[in-house]
N, C-alpha and C positions, 0 to 999 in steps of 0.2 A: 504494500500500500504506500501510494506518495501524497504528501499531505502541502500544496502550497497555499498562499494569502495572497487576497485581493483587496485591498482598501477601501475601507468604504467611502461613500462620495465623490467616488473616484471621478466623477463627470465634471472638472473642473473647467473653468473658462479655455485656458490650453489643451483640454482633451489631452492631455497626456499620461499616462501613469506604468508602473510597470508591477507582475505579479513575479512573487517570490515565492522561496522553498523554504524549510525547516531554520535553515542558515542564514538568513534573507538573503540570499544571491536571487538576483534579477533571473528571473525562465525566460518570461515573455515579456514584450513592449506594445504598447495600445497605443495606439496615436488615433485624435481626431478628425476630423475636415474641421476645421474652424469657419462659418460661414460660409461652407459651399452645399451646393444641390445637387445630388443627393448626398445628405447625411450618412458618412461612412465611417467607419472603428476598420483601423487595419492592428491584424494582432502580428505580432512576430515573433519568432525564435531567438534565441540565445545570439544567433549570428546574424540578428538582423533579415532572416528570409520573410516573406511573409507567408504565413499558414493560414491563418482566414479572415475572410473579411465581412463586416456585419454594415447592411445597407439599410436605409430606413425609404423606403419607397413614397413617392412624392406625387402630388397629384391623383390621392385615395382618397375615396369617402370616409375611410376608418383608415387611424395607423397601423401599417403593416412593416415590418422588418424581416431580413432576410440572412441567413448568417450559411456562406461560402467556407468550406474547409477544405484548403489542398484544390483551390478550384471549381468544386462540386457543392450545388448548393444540399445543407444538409438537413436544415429546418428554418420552417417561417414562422414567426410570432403573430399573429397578426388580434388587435381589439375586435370582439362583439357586437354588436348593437346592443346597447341594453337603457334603459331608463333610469335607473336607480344608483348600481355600482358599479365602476369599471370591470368588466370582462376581458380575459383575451385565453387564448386557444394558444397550444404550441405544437406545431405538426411536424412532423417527426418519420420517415422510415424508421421502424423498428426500434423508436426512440420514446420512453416515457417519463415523465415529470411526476411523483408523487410528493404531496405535502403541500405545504406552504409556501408556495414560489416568491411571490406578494412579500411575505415576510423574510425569506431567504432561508428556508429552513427544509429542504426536502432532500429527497434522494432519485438519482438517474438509476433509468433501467433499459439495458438493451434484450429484449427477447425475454422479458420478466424476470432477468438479473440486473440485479444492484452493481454497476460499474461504479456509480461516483457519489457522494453524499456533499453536499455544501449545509454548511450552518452558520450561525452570525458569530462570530469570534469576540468578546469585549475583554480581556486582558490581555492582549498580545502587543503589537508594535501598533498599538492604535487599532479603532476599530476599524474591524476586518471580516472579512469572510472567509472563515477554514474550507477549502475546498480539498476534499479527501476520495483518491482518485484509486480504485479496485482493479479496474481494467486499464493498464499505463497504453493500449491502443485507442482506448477512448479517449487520452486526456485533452487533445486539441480543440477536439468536440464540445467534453468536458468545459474546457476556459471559455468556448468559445459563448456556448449556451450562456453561462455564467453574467459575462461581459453583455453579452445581448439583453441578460432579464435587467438587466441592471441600465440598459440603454433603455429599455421601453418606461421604466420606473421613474429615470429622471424626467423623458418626454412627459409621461402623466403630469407630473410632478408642476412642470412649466406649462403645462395646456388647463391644469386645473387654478395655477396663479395666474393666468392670463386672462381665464373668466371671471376670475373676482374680482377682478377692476376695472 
C-alpha cells in the first residue's frame, strides 16, 4: 500500500500545487490554466511528463468535467439537474466511488475491489487529504479522480458565491 497527501485548498489563484508521499517528496505537479477556456488541471510525474489531464467543458447546461489519463479519457464528473442540492454523477468504466465524495471521505473500487481509499487528513503537514493507494496501477487514476473531485468542489464552491451576490 502507498499512502501520499494532497493539500487541501489546493485551488489557489496560481492553480499550482504538488502531491507528496510519506517523506513529503513531490510525486506529482498540478498546474492550472489560469484564465483560459477550457479550464484544465495538467497533472504530472516526478519528471515532469504529463499523465493526465482534467478539463472542465465549456458551453454546458450543467458543469461537466473530464479527466484524461495517459491520453485516454477515463471518467466524466458531470452535475445533475436537481432543485434543492447539488448533485453530480461520476462515470467510470469499471470504476466506482463509494462514501462521501462531497466530504472527501470514500473509497475506489475497480470491478468491486477497493484499489484506493482517500480521507480528510487534519494532523499532518496541514490539512490534507490521505490518499491510500491498494492497486499502485491504479494510482494515476487514483490522483487523478482525487484532483478532479476536488476541481468540481471549488467550481460549486465559486458558482454558489457568485449567486449570493
Amino acid at each position: 500500500m502507498k499512502q501520499l497527501y494532497i493539500k487541501q485548498k489546493v485551488f489557489s489563484l496560481s492553480g499550482k500545487f504538488t502531491v507528496k508521499d510519506q517523506q513529503e517528496k513531490d510525486v506529482y505537479y498540478v498546474e492550472g490554466s489560469f484564465m483560459q477556456i477550457p479550464k484544465t488541471f495538467s497533472i504530472m510525474n516526478a519528471a515532469r511528463d504529463e499523465v493526465a489531464l482534467i478539463t472542465k467543458k465549456v458551453f454546458s447546461f450543467l458543469p461537466k468535467f473530464f479527466v484524461e489519463v495517459n491520453g485516454q479519457e477515463v471518467l466524466t464528473i458531470k452535475k445533475e439537474f436537481s432543485f434543492f442540492k447539488a448533485r453530480y454523477t461520476i462515470d467510470a468504466a469499471g470504476i466506482e466511488v463509494e462514501g462521501n465524495w462531497w466530504d472527501m471521505d470514500f473509497q475506489i473500487l475497480q470491478q468491486g475491489e477497493v484499489v484506493g481509499k482517500v480521507n480528510k487528513e487534519w494532523f499532518t503537514w496541514g490539512d490534507s487529504y490521505k490518499v491510500q493507494i491498494f492497486n499502485e496501477e491504479m494510482e494515476t487514476i487514483i490522483i487523478a479522480l482525487v484532483v478532479a473531485i476536488d476541481c468540481v468542489k471549488a467550481d460549486q464552491a465559486a458558482a454558489s458565491s457568485a449567486a449570493a451576490t
